[in-house]
PAZAPA-4460 file (N, C-alpha, C; in steps of 0.05 Angstrom, whole numbers, plus 32768, in hexadecimal, padded with zeros to 4 digits):
% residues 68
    n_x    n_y    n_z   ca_x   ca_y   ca_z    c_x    c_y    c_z   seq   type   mol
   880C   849E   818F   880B   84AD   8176   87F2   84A7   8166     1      X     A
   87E6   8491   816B   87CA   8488   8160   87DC   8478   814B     2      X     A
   87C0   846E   8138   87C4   8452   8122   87B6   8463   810E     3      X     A
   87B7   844F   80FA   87A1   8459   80DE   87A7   843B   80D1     4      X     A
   8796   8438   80C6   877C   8424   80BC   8776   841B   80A0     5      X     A
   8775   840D   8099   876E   840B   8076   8761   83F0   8082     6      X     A
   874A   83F4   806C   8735   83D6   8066   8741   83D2   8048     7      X     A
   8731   83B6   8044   8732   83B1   8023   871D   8397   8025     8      X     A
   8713   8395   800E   86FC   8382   800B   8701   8364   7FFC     9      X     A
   8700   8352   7FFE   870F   833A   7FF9   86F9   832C   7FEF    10      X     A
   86F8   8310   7FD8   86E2   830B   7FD2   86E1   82E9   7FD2    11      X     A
   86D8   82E3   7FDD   86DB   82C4   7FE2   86C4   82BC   7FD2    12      X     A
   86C6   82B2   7FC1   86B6   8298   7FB3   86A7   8289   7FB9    13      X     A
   8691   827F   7FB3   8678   8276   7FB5   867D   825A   7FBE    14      X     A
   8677   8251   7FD6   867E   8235   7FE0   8661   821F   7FD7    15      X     A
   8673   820C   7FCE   8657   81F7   7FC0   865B   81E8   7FDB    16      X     A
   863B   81DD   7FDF   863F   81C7   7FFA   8629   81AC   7FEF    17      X     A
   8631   819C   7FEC   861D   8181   7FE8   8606   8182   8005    18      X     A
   85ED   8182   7FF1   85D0   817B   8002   85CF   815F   7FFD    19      X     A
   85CA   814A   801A   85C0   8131   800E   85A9   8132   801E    20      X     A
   8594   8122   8009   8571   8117   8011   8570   80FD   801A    21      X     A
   8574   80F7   802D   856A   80D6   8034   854C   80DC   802A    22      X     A
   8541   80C4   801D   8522   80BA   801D   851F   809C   8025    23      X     A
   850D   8097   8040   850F   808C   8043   8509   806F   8037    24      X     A
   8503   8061   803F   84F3   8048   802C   84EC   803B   8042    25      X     A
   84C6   8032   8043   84B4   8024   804F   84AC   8004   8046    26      X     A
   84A4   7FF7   805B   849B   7FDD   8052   8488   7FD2   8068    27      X     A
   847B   7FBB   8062   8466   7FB1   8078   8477   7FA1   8086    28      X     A
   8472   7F9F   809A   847D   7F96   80B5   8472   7F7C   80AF    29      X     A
   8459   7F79   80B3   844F   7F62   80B8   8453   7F4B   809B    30      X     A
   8457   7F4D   8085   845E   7F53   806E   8478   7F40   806E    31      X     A
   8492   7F46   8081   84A9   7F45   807D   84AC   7F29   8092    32      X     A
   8497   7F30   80A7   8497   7F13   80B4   8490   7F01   80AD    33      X     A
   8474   7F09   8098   846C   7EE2   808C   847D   7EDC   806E    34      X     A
   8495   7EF4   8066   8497   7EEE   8055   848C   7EEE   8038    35      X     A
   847A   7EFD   8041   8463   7F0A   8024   8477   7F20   8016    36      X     A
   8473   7F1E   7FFF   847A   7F33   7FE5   8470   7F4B   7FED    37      X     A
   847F   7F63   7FF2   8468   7F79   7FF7   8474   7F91   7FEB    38      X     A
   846A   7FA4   7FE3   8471   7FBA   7FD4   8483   7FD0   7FE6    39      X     A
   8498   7FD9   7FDE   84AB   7FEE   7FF0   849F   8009   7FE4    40      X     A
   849C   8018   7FF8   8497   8032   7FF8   84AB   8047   7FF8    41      X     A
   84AF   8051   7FEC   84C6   8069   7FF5   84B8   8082   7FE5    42      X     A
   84C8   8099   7FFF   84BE   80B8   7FF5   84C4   80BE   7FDA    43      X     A
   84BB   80CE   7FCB   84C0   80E3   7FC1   84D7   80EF   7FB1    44      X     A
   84EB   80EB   7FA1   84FF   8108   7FA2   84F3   811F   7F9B    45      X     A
   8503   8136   7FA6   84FF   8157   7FA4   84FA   8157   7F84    46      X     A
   84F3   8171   7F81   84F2   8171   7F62   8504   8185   7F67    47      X     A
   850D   817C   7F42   852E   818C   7F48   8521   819D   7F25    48      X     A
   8539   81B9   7F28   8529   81CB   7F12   853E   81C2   7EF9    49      X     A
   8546   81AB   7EF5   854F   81A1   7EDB   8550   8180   7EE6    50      X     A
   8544   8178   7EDC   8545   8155   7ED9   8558   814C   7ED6    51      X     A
   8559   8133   7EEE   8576   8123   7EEA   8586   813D   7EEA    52      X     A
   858C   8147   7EFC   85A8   8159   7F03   85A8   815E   7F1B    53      X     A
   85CA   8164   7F1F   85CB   8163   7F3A   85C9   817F   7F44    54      X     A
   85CD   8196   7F31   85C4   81B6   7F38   85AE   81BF   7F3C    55      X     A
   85B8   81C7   7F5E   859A   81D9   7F6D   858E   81EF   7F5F    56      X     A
   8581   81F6   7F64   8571   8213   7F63   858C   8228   7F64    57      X     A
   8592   8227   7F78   85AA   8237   7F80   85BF   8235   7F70    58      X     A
   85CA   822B   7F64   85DD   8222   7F5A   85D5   822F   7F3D    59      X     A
   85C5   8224   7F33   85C0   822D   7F19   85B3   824C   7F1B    60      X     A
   85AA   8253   7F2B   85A4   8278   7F2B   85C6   827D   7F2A    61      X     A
   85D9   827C   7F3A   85EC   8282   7F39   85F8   8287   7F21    62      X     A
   8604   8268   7F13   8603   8265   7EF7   85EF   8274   7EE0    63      X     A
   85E1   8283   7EEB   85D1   8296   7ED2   85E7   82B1   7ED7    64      X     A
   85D7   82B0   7EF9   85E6   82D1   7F00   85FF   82D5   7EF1    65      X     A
   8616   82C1   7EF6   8631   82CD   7EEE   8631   82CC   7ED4    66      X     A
   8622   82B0   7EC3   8626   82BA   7EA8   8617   82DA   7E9E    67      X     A
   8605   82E2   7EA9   85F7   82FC   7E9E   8608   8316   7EA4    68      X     A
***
């Protein structure tokens, strides 16, 4: 006899996922053997588009979008 069909559109919500950055941290080798004082190096953090916070880029475009 055949079938018939209906769609419908469903809306799932925006999934947050934690990014973590290892940086590493460097030191002199030779340094660590005699026991000399030596300065630790470590990378960098990302620059983030509000200081001291933990909201991405992404996150906060979001938070504009829905408030606008």
């Amino acid at each position: 006899m055949g079938e018939s069909s209906s769609e419908a559109l469903e809306f799932m919500p925006a999934h947050i996922k934690v990014i973590k950055t290892v940086r590493p941290k460097y030191t002199s080798r030779l340094c660590e053997q005699e026991g000399i004082d030596c300065v630790v190096k470590s990378a960098l953090v990302p620059a983030s588009p509000i200081p001291k916070s933990f909201a991405a880029a992404s996150l906060l475009s979001q938070i504009i979008t829905c408030k606008c």
